[in-house]
KEMAR-911680 format. One record per residue (C-alpha): residue in one letter; z negated, x, y. Coordinates in pm, 1 decimal. Layout:
<atoms>
  r        up      east     north
  a         Z         X         Y
...
</atoms>
This chain:
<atoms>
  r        up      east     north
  x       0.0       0.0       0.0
  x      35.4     130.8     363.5
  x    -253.1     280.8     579.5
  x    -368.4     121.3     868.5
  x    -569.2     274.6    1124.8
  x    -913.7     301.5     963.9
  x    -885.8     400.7     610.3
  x   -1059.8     259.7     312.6
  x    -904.1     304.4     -48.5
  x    -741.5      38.6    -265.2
  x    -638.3      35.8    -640.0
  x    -244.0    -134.7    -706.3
  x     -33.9    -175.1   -1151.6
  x     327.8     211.5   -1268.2
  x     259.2     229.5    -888.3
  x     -96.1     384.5    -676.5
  x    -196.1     186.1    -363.7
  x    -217.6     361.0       3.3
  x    -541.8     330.5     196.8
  x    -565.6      -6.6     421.5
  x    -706.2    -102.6     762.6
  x    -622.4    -219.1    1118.9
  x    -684.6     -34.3    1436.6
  x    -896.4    -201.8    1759.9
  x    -796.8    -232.3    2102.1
  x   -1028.3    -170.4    2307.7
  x    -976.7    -423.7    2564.4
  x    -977.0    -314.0    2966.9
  x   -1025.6    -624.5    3162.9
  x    -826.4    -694.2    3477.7
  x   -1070.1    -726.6    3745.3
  x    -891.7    -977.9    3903.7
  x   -1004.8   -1255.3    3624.7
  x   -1302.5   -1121.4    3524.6
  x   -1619.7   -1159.9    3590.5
  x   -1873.5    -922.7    3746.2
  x   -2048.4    -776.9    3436.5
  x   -2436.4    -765.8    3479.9
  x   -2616.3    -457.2    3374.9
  x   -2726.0    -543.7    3038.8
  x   -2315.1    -517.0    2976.1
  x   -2251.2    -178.2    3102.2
  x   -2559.4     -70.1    2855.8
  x   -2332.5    -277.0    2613.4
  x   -2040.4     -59.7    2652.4
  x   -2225.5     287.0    2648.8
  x   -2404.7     222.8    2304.3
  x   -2085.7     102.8    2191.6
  x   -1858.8     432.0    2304.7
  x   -2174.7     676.8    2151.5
  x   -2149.2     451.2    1818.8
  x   -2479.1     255.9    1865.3
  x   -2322.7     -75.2    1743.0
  x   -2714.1    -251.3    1669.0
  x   -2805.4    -134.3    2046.4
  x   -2435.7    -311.4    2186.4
  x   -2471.4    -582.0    2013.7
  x   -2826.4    -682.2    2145.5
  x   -2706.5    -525.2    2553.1
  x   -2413.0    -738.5    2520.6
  x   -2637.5   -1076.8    2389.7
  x   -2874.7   -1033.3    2652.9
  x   -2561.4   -1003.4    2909.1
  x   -2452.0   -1324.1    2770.8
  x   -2800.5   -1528.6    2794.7
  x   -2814.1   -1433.0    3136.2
  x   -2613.1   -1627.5    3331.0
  x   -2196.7   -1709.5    3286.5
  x   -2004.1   -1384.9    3187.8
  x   -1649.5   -1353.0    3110.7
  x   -1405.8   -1313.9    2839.1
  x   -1441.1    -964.7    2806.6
  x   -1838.2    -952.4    2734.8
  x   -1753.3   -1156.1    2433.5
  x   -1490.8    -967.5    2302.4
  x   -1669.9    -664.2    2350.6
  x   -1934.2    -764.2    2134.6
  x   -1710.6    -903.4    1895.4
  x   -1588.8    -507.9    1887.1
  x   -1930.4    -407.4    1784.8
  x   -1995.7    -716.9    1501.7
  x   -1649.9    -548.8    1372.5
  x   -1777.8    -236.7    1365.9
  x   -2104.6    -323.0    1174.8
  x   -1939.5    -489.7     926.3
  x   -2047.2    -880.2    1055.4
  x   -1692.9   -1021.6     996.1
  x   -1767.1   -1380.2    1076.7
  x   -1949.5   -1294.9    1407.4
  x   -1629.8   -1058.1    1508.9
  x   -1456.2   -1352.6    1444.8
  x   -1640.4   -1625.5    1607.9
  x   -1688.9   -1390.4    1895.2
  x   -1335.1   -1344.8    1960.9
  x   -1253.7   -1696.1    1956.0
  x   -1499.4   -1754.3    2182.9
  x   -1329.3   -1471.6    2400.9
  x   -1016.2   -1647.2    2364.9
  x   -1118.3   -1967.0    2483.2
  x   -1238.6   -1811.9    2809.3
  x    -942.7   -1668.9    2876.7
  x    -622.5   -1727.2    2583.4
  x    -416.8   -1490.3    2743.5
  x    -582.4   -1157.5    2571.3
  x    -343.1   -1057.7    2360.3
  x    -585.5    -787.2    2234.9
  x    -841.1   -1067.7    2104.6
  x    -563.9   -1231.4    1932.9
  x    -489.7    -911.0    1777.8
  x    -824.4    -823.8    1714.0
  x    -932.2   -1137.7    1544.9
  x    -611.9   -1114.7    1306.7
  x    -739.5    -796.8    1243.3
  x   -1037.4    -928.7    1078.1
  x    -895.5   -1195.6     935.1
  x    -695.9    -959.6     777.3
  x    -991.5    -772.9     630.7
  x   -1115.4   -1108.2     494.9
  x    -856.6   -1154.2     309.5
  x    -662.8   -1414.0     485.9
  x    -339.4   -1315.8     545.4
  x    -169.2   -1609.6     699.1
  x    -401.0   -1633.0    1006.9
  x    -371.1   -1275.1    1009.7
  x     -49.2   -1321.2    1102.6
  x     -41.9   -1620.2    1325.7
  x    -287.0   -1457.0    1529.1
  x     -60.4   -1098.0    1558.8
  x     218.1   -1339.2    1618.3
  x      95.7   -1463.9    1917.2
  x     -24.4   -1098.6    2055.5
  x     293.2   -1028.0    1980.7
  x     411.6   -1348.8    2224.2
  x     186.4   -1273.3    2490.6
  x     254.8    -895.2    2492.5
  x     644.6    -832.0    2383.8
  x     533.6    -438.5    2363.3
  x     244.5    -452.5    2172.1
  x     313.7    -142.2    1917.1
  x     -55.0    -219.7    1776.6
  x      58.0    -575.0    1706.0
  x     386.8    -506.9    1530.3
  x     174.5    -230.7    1325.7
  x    -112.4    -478.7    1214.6
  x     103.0    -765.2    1162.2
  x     321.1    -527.3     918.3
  x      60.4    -458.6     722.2
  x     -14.0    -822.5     716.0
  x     286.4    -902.2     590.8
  x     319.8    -609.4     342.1
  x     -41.7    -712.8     167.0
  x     208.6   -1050.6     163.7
  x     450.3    -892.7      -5.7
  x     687.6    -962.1     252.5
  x     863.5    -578.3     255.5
  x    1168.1    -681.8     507.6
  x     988.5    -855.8     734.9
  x     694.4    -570.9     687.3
  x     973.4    -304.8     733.2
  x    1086.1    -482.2    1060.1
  x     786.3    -458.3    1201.4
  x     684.4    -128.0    1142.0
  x    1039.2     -16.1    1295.9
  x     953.6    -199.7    1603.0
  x     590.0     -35.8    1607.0
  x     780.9     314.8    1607.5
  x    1036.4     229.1    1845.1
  x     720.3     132.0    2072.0
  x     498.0     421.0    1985.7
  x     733.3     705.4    1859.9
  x     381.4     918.6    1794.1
  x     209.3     646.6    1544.0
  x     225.2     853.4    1245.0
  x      16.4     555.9    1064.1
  x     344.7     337.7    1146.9
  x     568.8     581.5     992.9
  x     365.5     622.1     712.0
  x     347.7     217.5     631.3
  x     715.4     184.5     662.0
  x     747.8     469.8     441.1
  x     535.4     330.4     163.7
  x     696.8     -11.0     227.3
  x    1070.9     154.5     146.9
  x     907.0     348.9    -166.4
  x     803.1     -41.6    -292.9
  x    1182.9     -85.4    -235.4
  x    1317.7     164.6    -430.3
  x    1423.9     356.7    -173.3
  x    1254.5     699.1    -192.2
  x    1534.9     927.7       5.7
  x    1402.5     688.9     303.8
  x    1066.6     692.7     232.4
  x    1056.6    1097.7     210.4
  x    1194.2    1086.5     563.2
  x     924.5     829.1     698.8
  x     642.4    1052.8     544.2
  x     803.6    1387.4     646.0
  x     780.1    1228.4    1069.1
  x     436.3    1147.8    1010.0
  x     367.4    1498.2     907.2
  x     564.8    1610.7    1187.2
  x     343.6    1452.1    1391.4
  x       2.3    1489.8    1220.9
  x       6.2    1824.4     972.7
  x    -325.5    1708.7     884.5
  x    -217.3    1392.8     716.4
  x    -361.6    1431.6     367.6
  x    -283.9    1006.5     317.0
  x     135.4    1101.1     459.7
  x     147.2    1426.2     211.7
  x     -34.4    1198.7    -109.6
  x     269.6     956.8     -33.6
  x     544.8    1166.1     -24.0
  x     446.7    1330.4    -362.0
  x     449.0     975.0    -470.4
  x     840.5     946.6    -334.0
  x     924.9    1263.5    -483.3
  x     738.7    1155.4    -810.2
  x     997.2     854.2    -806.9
  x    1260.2    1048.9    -713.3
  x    1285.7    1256.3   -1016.7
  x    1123.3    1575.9    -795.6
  x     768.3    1681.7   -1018.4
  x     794.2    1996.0    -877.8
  x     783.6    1914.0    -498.9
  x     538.2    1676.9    -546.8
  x     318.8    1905.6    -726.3
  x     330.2    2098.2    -389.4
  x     249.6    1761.6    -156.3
  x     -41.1    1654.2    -374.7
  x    -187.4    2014.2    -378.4
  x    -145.3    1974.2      -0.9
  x    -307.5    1646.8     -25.8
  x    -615.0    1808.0    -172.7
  x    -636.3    2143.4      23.4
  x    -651.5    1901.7     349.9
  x    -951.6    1628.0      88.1
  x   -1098.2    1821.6    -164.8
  x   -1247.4    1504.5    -291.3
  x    -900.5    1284.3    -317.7
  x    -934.1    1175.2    -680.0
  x    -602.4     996.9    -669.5
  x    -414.5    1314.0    -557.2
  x    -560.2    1487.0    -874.3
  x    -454.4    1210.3   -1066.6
  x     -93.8    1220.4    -948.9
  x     -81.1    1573.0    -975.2
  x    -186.7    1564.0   -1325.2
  x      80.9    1307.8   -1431.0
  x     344.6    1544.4   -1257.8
  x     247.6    1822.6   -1426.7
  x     255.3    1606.8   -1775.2
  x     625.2    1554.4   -1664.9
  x     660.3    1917.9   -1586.8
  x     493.6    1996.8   -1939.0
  x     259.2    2158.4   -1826.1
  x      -4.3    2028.3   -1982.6
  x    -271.8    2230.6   -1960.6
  x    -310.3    2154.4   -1610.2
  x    -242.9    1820.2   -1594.3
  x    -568.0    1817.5   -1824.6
  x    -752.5    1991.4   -1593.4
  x    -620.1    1800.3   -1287.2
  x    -737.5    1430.4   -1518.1
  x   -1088.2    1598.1   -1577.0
  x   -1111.8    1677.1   -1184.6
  x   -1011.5    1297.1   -1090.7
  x   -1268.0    1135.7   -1370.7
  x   -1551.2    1363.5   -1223.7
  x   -1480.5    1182.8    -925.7
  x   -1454.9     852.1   -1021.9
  x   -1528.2     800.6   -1363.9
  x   -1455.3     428.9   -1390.6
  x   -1098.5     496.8   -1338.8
  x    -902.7     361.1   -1648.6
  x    -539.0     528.1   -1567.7
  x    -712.9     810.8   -1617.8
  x    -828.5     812.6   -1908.7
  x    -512.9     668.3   -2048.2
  x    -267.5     928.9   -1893.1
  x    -523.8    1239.5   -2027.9
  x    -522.4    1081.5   -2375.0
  x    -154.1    1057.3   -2346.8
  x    -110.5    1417.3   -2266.5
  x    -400.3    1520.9   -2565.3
  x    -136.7    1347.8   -2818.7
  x     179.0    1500.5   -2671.4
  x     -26.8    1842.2   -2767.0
  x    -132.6    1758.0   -3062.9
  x    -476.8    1640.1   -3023.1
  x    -459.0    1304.8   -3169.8
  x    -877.4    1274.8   -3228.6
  x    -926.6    1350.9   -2823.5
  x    -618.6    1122.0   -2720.4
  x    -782.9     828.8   -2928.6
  x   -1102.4     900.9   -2757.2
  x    -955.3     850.0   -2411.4
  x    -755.7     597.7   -2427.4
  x   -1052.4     367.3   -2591.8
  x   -1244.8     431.7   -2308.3
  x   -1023.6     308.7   -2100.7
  x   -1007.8      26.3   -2263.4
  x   -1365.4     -43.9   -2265.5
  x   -1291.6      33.9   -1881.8
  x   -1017.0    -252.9   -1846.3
  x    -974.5    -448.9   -2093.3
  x    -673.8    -585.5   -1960.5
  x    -471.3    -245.3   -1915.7
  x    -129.8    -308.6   -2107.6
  x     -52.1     114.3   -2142.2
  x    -352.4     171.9   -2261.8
  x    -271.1     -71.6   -2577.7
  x      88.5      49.7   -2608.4
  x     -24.8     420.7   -2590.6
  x    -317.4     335.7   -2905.4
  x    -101.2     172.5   -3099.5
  x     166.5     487.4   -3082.3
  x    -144.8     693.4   -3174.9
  x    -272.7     488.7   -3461.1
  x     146.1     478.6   -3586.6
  x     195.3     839.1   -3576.1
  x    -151.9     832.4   -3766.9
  x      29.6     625.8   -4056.3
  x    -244.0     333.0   -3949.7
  x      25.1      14.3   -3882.5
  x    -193.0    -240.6   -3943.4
  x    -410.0    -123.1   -3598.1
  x     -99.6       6.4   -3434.8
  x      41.2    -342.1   -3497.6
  x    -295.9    -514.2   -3367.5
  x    -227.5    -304.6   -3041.0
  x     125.9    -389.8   -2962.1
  x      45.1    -782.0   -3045.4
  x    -220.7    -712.6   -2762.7
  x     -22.0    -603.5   -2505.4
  x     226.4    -871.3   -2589.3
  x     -77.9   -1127.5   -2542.4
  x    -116.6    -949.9   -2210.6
  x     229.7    -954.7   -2076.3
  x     501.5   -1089.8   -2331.0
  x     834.1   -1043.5   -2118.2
  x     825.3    -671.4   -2162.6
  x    1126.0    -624.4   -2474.7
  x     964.3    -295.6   -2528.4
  x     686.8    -407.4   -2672.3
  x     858.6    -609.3   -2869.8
  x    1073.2    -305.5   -3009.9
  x     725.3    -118.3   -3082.3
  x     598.8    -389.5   -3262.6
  x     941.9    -458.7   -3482.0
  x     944.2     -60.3   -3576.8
  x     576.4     -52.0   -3719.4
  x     663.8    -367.7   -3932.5
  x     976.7    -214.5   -4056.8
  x     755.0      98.0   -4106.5
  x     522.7    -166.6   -4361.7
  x     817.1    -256.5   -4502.7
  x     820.6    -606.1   -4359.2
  x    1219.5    -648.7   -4242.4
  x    1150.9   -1037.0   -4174.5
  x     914.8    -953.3   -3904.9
  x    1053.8    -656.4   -3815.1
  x    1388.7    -852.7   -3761.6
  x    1229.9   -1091.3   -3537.2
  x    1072.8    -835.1   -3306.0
  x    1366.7    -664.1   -3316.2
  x    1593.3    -940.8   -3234.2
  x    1364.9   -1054.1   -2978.0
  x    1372.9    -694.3   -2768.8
  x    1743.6    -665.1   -2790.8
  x    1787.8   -1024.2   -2642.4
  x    1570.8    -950.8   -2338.5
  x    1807.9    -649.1   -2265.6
  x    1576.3    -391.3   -2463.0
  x    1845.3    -106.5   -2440.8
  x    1639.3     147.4   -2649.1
  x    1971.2     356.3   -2915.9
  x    1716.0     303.9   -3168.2
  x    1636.2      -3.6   -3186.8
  x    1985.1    -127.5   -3167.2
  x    2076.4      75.4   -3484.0
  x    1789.3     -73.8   -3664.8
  x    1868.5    -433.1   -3559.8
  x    2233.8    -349.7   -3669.8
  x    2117.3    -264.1   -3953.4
  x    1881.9    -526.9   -4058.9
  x    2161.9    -774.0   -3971.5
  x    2384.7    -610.3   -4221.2
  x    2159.1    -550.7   -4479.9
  x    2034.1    -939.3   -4436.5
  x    2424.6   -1057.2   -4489.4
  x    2503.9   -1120.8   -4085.1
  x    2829.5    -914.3   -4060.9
  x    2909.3   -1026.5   -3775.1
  x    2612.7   -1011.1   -3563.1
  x    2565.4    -648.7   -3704.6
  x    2922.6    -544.3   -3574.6
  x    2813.2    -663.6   -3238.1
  x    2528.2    -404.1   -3238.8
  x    2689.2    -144.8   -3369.8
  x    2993.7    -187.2   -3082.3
  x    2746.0    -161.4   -2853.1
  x    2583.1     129.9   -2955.8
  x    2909.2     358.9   -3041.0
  x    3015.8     195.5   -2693.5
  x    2699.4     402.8   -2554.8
  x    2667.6     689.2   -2760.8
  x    3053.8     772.1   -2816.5
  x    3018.0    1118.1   -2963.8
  x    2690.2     963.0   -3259.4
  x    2919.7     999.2   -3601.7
  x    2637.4     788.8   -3753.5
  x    2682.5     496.6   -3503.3
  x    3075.1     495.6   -3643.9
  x    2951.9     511.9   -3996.1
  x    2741.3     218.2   -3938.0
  x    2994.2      39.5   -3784.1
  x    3259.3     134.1   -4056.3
  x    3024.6      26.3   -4291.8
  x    2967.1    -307.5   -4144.4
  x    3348.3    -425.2   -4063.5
  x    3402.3    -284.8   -4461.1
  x    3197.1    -547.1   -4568.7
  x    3302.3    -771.4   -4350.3
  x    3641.9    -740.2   -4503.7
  x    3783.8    -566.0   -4143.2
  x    3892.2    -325.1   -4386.4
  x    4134.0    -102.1   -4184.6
  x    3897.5    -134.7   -3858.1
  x    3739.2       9.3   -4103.1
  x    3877.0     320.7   -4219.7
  x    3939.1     403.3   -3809.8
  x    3540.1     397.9   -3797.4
  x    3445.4     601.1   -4076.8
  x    3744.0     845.0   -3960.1
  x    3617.1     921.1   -3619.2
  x    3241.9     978.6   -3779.4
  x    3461.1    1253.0   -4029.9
  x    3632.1    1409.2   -3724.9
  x    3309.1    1374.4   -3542.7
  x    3081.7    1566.1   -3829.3
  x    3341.8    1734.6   -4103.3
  x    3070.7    1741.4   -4334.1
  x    2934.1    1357.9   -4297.3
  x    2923.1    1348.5   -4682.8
  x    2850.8     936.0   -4728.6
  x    3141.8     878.7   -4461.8
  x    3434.6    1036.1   -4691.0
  x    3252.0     824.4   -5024.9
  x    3269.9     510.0   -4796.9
  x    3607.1     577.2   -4704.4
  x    3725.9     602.4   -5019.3
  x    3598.7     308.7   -5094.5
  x    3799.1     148.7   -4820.9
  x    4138.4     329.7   -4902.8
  x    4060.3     148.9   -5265.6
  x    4053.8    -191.2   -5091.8
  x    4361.8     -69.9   -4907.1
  x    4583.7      -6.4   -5186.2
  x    4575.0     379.2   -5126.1
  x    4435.6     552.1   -5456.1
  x    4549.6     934.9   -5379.3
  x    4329.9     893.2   -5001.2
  x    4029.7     681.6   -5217.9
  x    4068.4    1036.7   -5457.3
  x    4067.4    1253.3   -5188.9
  x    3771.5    1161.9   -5030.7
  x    3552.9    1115.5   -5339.9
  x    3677.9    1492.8   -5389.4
  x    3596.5    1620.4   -5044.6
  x    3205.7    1385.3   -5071.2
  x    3178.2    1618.8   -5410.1
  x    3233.2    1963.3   -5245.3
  x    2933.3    1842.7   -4973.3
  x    2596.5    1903.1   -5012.4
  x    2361.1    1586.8   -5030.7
  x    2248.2    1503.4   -4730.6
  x    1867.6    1301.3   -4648.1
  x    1816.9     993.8   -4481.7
  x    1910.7     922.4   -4156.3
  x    1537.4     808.5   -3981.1
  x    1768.9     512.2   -3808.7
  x    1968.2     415.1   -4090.5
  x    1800.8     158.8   -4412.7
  x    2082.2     320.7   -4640.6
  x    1977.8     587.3   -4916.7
  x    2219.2     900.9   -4891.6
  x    2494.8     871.7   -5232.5
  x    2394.1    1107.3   -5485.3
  x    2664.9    1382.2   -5630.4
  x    2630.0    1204.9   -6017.7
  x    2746.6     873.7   -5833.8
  x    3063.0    1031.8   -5663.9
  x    3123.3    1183.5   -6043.4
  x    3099.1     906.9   -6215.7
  x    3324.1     698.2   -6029.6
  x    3588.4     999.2   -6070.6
  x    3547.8    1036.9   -6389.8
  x    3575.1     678.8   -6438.0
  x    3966.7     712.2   -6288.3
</atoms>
């Protein structure tokens, strides 16, 4: 999420949340409609500028049961209610300004400002709107009200305003920053960079700008350069657990593992209770090997958030490559409880039943994937081949095109294909198949016996001889890990010569 001008952290679900909050202005009143301000006020003001917000507050109440006071008295103590935290008497405080005088755009804005911090976003909005109406040049309005309608999820709109902020206030780096993070949302990282990179320009110190633009260059396919930004990050907050974080997941992507580790370890001594933690650290323990450790981390973050999808996914891939399918199984169907339109899950799911043995289900999860647009190589071949192995030609062809349409240059995608349109009595479609998997791999043993087979259904004996000649000369081959077929044994290619 974007920053606004006083920072507090919030969490956001693939992507991290910016720090939030809206700037104050400080309101100077125009003598002309205000007031004199009794003594009491001016006490008001001074404990409010050296941070004594208890001290304003009473000043500023005392000013007020003294006699008639303007506008400003009441939106000055609204300032300090803000500033201690008492939301609803900021608010009430401000409206009370307001109705003194409703042509302070800076209550307007101020109120929306808390409003905003409560939560409610629409009279947030209405309330920068009309700042925004009374004051055409309000860059503080425009900036709040973006971040209003960011939290919205609003990003144009958000965008807009932000621009307008900058075109008011070239030097808000905070405005920058928000638009930046606003783009990222959008997929649009090459414009992002350049929003974060002008708020650097303009503050160096800008641990929150440097944290984002690793983030950009994280999306952006750059782990290397954002290794650099989050290190930044932390040089300039020593105690930024989410830079660690970050910087641990792209040094996983880097492989470099080691330090990723360490970078995890730094970010749950910080904050211990975060779950994506945990999860990404176990993940990196079973890329090295470490399957005991990875387990361990990825339950607790679990027992964290019960509701983390990943964290399923990645213990059910541990408890699979464990030969445990029954659990992994268990895991997937959680996740799916959690959010069923993902066609991944549905792939994971299929491959540990076909790992039971259990094609029906397998067949089904399978099916399911490849219908939502699942586009995993795999799990196409598998479906193919289920489909042909359960009798549905057709449907197996299909799968097969598609994958050969992908992955021109696979010889066992053309076998597969071959295969299917053989039995589907598409017998010289066929033979052009199981051809381009020869001239593909000159040694694909099963091809030439297949082919053979086909030349046989095509009238042509001497080919059907000449490729049960050239299977003989190659050495058996093992199973294909995406194919359901058993490799043809050397005594089966010489019985059926010998049977000629």
């Amino acid at each position: 999420m974007p920053v606004m001008k006083k920072v507090f952290e919030m969490r956001s679900a693939i992507a991290v949340a910016a720090a939030v909050s809206l700037i104050l202005a400080f309101l100077v009143p125009d003598p002309a409609r205000s007031q004199a301000v009794p003594d009491p006020a001016e006490k008001g003001k001074q404990a409010y500028r050296t941070g004594e917000y208890d001290k304003a507050v009473k000043e500023f109440t005392r000013a007020i049961q003294s006699g008639p006071v303007g506008a400003d008295v009441f939106f000055r103590r609204g300032l300090a209610y803000e500033a201690l935290g008492k939301l609803p008497e900021a608010v009430n405080d401000y409206t009370r300004s307001i109705g003194l005088d409703g042509s302070l755009d800076s209550a307007y804005n101020n109120r929306g400002s808390v409003y905003y911090k409560q939560g409610d976003n629409d009279r947030a909005i209405r309330d920068l709107t009309k700042a925004i109406e009374l004051n055409p040049s309000y860059a503080l309005a425009y900036y709040n009200r973006g971040n209003a309608l960011y939290r919205k999820g609003e990003l144009d709109r958000a965008i807009s305003d932000f621009s307008r902020a900058v075109e008011l206030d070239p030097s808000d780096a905070d405005a920058y920053n928000n638009r930046g993070w606003a783009l990222l949302q959008k997929n649009q990282p090459a414009d992002s960079i350049s929003d974060f990179s002008r708020a650097i320009e303009i503050n160096p110190r800008y641990s929150l700008a440097y944290y984002n633009r690793g983030n950009a260059l994280l999306q952006a396919g750059d782990p290397q350069n954002s290794v650099k930004d989050f290190s930044k990050a932390i040089d300039l907050n020593p105690e930024y657990a989410l830079a660690y974080y970050k910087r641990g997941n792209a040094r996983a992507q880097l492989d470099s593992l080691e330090e990723a580790i360490d970078d995890y370890n730094h970010a749950v001594r910080m904050n211990p209770s975060y779950a994506d933690v945990y999860n990404n650290r176990g993940w990196v323990f079973f890329k090295k090997g470490m399957p005991a450790q990875a387990l361990r981390d990825v339950i607790k973050s679990l027992s964290l958030d019960p509701q983390f999808v990943r964290a399923y996914v990645n213990r059910g891939w541990i408890y699979r490559s464990q030969g445990n399918c029954v659990k992994a199984i268990q895991d997937f169907t959680a996740a799916l409880k959690l959010d069923e339109k993902q066609p991944a899950l549905y792939a994971y799911r299929g491959l540990c039943h076909l790992d039971t043995g259990d094609e029906s289900h397998a067949l089904q999860d399978l099916e399911r994937a490849v219908s939502m647009n699942h586009d995993d190589p795999e799990v196409i071949m598998l479906l193919g081949a289920l489909k042909e192995k359960s009798g549905d030609y057709d449907r197996a062809i299909d799968l097969f095109t598609r994958y050969v349409n992908e992955q021109p240059n696979d010889a066992v995608g053309h076998f597969d294909l071959g295969v299917a349109l053989g039995k589907a009595g598409r017998f010289r479609e066929s033979a052009h198949e199981l051809s381009k998997a020869i001239e593909i791999d000159p040694r694909f043993r099963d091809a030439y016996f297949k082919r053979a087979i086909v030349h046989e259904f095509l009238g042509d004996a001497q080919r059907a001889r000449g490729d049960l000649s050239a299977a003989l000369n190659l050495p058996e081959t093992k199973p294909e890990p995406r194919s359901l077929r058993e490799p043809i044994s050397t005594a089966h290619v010489r019985e059926i010569l010998s049977s000629r």
